[in-house]
C-alpha positions in Angstrom: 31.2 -39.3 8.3 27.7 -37.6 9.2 24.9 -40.0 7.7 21.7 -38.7 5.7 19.6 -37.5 8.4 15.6 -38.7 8.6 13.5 -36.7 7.3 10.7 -35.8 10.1 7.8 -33.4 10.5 7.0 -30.4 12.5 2.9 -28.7 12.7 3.0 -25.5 11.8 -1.1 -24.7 12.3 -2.6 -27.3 10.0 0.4 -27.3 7.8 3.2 -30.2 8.1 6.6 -28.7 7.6 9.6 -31.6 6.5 12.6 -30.9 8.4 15.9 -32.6 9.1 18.7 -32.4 11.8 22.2 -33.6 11.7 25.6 -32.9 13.7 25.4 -32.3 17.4 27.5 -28.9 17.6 27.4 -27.2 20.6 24.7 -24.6 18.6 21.8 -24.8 16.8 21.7 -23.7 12.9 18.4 -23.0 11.1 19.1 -22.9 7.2 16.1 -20.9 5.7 16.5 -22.5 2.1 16.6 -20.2 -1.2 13.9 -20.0 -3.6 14.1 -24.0 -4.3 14.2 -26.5 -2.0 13.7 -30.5 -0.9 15.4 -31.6 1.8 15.8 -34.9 1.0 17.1 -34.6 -2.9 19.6 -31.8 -1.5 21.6 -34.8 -0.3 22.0 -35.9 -4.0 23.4 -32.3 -5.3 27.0 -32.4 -5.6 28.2 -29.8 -3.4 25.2 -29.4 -1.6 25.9 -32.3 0.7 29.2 -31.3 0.9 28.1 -27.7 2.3 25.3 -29.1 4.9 27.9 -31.7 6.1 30.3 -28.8 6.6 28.1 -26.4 8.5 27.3 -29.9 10.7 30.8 -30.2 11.0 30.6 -27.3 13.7 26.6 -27.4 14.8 23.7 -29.0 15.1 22.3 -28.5 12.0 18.3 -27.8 11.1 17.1 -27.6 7.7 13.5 -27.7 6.2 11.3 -26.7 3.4 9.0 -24.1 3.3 5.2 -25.2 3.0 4.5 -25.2 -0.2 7.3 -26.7 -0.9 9.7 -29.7 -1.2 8.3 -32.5 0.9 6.3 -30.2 3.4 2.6 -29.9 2.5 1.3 -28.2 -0.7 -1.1 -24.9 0.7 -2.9 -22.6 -1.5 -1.3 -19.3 -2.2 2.2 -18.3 -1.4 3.7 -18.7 1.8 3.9 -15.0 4.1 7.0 -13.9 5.7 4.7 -14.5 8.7 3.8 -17.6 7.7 7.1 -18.3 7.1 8.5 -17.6 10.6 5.9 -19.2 12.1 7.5 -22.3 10.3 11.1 -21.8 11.9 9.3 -21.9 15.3 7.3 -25.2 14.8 10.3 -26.4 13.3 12.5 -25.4 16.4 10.1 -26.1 19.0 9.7 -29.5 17.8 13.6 -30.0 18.2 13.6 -28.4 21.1 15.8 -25.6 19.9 14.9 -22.5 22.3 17.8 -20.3 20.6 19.4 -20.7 17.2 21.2 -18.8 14.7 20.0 -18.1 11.5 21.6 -18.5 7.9 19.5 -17.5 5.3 20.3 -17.9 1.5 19.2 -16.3 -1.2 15.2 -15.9 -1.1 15.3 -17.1 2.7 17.3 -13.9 3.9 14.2 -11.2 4.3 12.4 -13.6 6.5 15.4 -14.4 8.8 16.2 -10.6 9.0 12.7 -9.8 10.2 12.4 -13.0 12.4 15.5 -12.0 13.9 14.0 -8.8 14.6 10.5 -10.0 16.2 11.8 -12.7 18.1 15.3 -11.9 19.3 15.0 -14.1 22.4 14.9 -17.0 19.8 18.3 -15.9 17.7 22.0 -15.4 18.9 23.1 -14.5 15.3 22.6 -13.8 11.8 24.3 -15.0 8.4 22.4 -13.7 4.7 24.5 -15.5 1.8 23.5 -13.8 -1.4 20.3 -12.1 -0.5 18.7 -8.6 -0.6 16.2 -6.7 1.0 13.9 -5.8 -2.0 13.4 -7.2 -5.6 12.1 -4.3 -7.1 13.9 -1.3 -8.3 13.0 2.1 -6.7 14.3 5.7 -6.5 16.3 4.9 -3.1 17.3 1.2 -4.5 18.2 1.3 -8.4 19.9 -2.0 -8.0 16.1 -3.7 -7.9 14.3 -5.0 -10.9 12.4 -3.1 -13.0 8.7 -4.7 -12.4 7.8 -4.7 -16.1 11.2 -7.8 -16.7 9.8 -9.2 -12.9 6.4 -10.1 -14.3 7.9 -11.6 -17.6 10.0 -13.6 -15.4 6.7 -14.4 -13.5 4.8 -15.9 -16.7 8.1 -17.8 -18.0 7.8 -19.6 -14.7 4.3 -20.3 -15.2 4.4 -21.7 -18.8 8.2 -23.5 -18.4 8.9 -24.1 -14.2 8.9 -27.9 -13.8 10.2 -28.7 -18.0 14.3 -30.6 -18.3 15.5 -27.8 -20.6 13.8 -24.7 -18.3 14.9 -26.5 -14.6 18.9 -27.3 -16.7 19.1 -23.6 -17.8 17.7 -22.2 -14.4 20.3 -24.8 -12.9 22.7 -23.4 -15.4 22.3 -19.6 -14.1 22.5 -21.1 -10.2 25.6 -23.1 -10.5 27.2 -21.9 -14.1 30.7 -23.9 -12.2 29.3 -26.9 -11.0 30.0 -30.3 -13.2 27.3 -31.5 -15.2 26.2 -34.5 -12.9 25.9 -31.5 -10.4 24.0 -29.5 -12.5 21.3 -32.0 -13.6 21.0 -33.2 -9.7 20.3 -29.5 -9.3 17.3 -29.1 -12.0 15.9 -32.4 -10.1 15.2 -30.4 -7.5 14.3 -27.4 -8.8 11.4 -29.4 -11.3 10.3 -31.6 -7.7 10.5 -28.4 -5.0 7.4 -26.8 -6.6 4.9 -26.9 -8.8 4.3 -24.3 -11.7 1.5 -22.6 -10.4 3.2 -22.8 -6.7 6.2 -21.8 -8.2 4.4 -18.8 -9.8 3.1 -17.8 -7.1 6.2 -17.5 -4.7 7.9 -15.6 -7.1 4.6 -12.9 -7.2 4.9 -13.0 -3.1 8.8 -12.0 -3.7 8.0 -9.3 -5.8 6.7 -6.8 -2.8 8.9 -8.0 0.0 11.1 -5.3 1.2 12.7 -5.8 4.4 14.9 -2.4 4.5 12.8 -0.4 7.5 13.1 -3.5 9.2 17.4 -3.5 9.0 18.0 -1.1 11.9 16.1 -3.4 14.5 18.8 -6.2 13.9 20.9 -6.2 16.8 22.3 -9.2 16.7 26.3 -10.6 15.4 25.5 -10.6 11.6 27.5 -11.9 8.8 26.8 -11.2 5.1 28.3 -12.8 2.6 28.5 -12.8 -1.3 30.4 -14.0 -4.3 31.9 -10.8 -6.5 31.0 -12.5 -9.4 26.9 -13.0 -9.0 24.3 -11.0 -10.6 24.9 -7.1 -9.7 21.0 -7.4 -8.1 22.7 -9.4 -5.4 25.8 -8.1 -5.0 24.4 -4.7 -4.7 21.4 -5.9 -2.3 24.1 -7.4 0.2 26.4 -4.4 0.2 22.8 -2.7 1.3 22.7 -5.1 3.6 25.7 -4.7 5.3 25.7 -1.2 5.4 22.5 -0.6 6.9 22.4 -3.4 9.7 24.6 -2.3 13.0 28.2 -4.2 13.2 27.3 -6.6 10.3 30.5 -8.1 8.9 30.2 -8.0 5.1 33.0 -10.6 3.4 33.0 -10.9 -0.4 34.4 -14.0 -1.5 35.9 -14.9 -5.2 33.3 -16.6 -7.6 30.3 -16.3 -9.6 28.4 -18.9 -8.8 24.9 -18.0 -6.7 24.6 -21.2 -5.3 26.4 -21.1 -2.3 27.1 -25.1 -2.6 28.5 -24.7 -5.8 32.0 -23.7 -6.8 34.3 -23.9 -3.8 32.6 -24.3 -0.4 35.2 -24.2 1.4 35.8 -20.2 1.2 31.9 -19.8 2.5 32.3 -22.8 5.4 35.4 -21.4 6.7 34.1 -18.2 6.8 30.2 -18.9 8.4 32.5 -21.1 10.8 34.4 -18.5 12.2 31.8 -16.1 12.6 29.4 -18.2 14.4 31.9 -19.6 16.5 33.4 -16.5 17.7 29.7 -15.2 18.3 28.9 -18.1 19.8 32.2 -18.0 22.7 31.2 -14.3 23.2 27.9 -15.3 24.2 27.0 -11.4 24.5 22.9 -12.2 24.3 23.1 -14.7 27.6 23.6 -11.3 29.9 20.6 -9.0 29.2 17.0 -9.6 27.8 16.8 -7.8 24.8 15.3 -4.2 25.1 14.2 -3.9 21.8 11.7 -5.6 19.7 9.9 -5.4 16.0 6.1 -5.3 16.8 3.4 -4.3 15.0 0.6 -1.9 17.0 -2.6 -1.4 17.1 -4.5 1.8 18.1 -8.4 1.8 17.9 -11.1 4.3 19.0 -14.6 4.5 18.6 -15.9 7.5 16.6 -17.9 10.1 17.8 -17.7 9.1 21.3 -18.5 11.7 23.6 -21.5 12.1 21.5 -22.5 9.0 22.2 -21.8 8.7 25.7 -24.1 12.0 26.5 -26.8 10.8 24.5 -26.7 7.1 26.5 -25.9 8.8 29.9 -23.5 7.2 32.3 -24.6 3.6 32.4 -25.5 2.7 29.1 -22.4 4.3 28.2 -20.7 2.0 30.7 -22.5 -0.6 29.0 -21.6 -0.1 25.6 -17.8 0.3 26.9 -18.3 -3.4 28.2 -19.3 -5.0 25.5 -16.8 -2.6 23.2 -13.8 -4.4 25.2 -15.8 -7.9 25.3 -16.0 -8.0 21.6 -12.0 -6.9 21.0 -10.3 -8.8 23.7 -12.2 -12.1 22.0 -10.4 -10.8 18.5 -7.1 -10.0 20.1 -7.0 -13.6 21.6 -8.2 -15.3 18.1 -5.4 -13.3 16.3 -2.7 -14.1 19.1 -3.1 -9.8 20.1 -1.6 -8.8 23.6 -3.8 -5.7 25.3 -1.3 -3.4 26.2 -3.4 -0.7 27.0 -7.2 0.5 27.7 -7.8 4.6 27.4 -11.3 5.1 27.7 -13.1 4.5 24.4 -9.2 3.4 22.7 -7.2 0.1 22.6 -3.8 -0.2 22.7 -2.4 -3.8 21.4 0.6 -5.6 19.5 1.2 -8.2 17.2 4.1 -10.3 16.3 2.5 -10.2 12.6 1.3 -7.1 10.6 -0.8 -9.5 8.3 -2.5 -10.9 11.7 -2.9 -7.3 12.9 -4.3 -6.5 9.8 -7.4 -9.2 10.0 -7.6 -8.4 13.6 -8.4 -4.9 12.9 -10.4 -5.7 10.2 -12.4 -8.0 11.8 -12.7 -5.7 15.2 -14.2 -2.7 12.6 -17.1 -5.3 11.3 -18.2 -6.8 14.6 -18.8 -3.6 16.9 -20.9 -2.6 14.5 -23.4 -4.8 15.9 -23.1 -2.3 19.1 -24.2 0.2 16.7 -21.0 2.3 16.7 -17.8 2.5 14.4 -14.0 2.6 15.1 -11.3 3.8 13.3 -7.7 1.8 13.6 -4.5 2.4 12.5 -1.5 -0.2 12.6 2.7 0.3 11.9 5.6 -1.9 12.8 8.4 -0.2 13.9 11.1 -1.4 16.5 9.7 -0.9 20.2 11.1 -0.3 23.8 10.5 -3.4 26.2 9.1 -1.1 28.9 7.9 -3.7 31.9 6.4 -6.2 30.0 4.9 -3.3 27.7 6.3 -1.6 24.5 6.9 2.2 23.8 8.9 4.4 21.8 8.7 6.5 18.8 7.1 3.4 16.1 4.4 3.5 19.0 3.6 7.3 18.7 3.5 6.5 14.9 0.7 4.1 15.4 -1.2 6.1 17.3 -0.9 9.1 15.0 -2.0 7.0 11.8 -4.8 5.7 14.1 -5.8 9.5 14.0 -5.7 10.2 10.2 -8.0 6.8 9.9 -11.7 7.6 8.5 -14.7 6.4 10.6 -14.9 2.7 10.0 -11.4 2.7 8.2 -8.3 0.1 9.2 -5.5 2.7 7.9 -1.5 1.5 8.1 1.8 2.9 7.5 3.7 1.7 4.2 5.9 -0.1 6.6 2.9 -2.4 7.3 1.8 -2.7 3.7 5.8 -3.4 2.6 6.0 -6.7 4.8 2.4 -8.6 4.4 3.9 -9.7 0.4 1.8 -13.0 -0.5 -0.9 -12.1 2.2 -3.2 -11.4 -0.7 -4.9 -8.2 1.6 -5.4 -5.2 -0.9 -5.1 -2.0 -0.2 -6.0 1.5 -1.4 -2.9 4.8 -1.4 -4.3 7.3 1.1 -1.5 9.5 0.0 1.2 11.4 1.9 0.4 12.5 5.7 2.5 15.0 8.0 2.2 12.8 11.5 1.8 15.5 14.5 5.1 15.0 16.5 6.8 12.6 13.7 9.5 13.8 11.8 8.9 13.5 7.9 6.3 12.6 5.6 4.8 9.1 6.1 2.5 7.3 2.9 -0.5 5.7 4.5 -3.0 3.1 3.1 -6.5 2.0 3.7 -7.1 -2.1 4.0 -10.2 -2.2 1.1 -10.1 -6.4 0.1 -8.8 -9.3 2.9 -7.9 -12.7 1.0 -9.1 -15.6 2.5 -7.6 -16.6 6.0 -5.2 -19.0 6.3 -1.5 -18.8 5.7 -0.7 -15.8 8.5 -3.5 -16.8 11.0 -1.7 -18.8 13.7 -2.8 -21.8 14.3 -0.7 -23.8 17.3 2.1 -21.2 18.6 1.2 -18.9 21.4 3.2 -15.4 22.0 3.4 -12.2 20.7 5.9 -9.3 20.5 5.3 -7.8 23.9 
């Protein structure tokens, strides 16, 4: 019989994430929780235990609560996808987990997927139970919600989240087969993993997450798995996830219950136990670094500069260049930034983060202007070529060619960017449709007008970057 693990803490930045660890498998297991979570009432859920105990059964398992959440600290505003990953590391490296699968249910699948993507040296395999890339309904995915029902949703949250009767009928929807003592153990947590207002605003960060461009840079075993029975939102969103990530293995399993404790866990257990093992015994990531990586770049260039550098002549302009590179390197290393590249008057950088590559950029067009000059930046995330220690490939020659359609002064990015920096709070303005030279298609672009305050994607204590 595994015991109720301790309940210990990992700092993320200046954030304290709860986390707990139990079994000593011959793997690690990260569970990215759903929507609600607390990792130490989850012990008290009927089924729930009963789940965790089984997935120990086979690993060492790691589970924690997002901040904002559960018994990790309250923050203001909702919790990034960046934020969010740079959780999972704290909460690995203070385990000492270097590599670890992921399962993520429900809400927690679109950050595993793109943290399996950015740091693929720190996951062997992936397993999405019930999840979807995107909430909201859209030409190329009518299976979303229609945003007018998602913000009614968002205000019945705000004025019931945290009642008996609201947390027993969101329970109810959950779980409609679990007993009633499971059920009422359930809305416990659900009234004590959130408050209203933090409730409220998780489910407004959730509302613009789409993960889709970020499926074909998954490379890893991945398993996704749903019950026939739950909400056609779901079902449909994991069928889209299987078909659109490389080799997944998509199983559907009997049930309507979303809750992937309730009902019968054994059909879910055997099935995330096979998987992982096998993937696990095949060990197919121990013989080659990965060659591909999901990065976010940065191009930058300083307007007008041959102008400049014939009025200033040969050494000022040498000057100017100086303190140009002085003044961005500092902002590279403040927003964890690795130079890739100098040409000239243009920088060349990535980011594990587009909301940290946003700020950076930001930031980098205020402060030269102290030089008296202007740059214009562009930034995309794409999957990139590991090319000695650099990055390459087409998302590269993307980034550069939105860097060229950027006004003097202007941080422009590609609706990839502006898809995955949900919750980040940074506004931004449609620039319209643009034909990149040499890219294939038609790519929307927007211009960063309004940064929210700093805080929840600016690193704090992990080093590292995509590159």
């Amino acid at each position: 019989m595994i015991s109720t693990p301790e309940t210990r803490y990992a700092r993320s930045g200046d954030v304290s994430i709860a986390y707990q660890v139990v079994g000593d498998g011959p793997f690690d297991l990260v569970y990215v929780p759903p929507f609600a979570s607390h990792v130490e009432l989850a012990w008290q859920v009927e089924g729930m235990a009963t789940f965790y105990r089984g997935l120990a059964s086979f690993s060492r398992l790691i589970v924690f609560d997002k901040r904002g959440q559960g018994m990790s600290d309250r923050v203001s505003g909702a919790p990034t996808l960046e934020a969010r990953m740079d959780d999972v590391r704290a909460v690995m490296d203070a385990v000492g987990s270097e590599r670890a699968a992921l399962l993520g249910s429900s809400e927690g699948g679109p950050m595993s997927i793109l943290f399996a993507a950015t740091y693929p040296t720190r996951a062997w395999a992936l397993v999405l139970v019930g999840s979807k890339p995107r909430e909201l309904w859209a030409p190329d995915y009518p299976s979303g919600a229609h945003e007018e029902d998602y913000r009614r949703m968002e205000e019945v949250i705000q004025r019931s989240w945290g009642s008996a009767e609201w947390s027993a009928s969101f329970a109810d929807g959950l779980a409609p087969t679990a007993s009633d003592d499971g059920k009422r153990a359930l809305a416990t947590l659900i009234r004590q993993s959130a408050s209203p207002g933090a409730a409220a605003e998780l489910w407004r960060m959730n509302r613009d997450i789409d993960v889709r461009r970020v499926l074909p840079a998954i490379h890893l075993p991945t398993l996704v798995l749903n019950r026939v029975g739950d909400t056609p939102d779901i079902v449909a969103g994991s069928r889209f996830l299987a078909g659109h990530i490389a080799g997944a293995r998509h199983v559907e399993l009997p049930g309507s219950d979303h809750a992937i404790h309730a009902g019968d866990p054994e059909p879910p257990l055997r099935e995330i136990a096979s998987f992982l093992t096998e993937a696990w015994e095949e060990r197919a990531w121990e013989d080659a670094e990965p060659e591909r990586v999901l990065a976010t770049v940065l191009f930058t260039d300083i307007v007008d500069s041959t102008a400049r550098a014939s009025d200033l002549g040969d050494a000022g302009w040498r000057e100017l260049i100086n303190a140009h590179h002085r003044l961005i390197r500092r902002q590279l290393v403040r927003f964890h930034g690795t130079e890739l590249d100098t040409a000239g008057d243009g920088f060349f950088a990535s980011f594990d983060g587009p909301a940290r590559a946003i700020r950076c950029a930001t930031t980098i067009s205020q402060v030269v202007q102290e030089l008296g000059i202007q740059v214009r930046a562009g930034l995309h995330t794409g999957e990139c070529e590991r090319i000695d220690h650099k990055v390459g490939g087409i998302a590269v020659n993307i980034g550069a060619r939105v860097a060229a359609e950027a006004a003097p002064g202007e941080v422009l990015v590609s609706s990839t960017v502006r898809d995955l920096v949900a919750g980040s709070g940074i506004r931004f303005r449609d620039r319209g449709v643009a034909a990149l030279k040499g890219v294939p298609g038609e790519w929307r672009l927007f211009a960063v007008e309004q940064l929210a305050p700093a805080g929840t994607d600016v690193p704090g204590g992990h080093e590292g970057s995509a590159a």
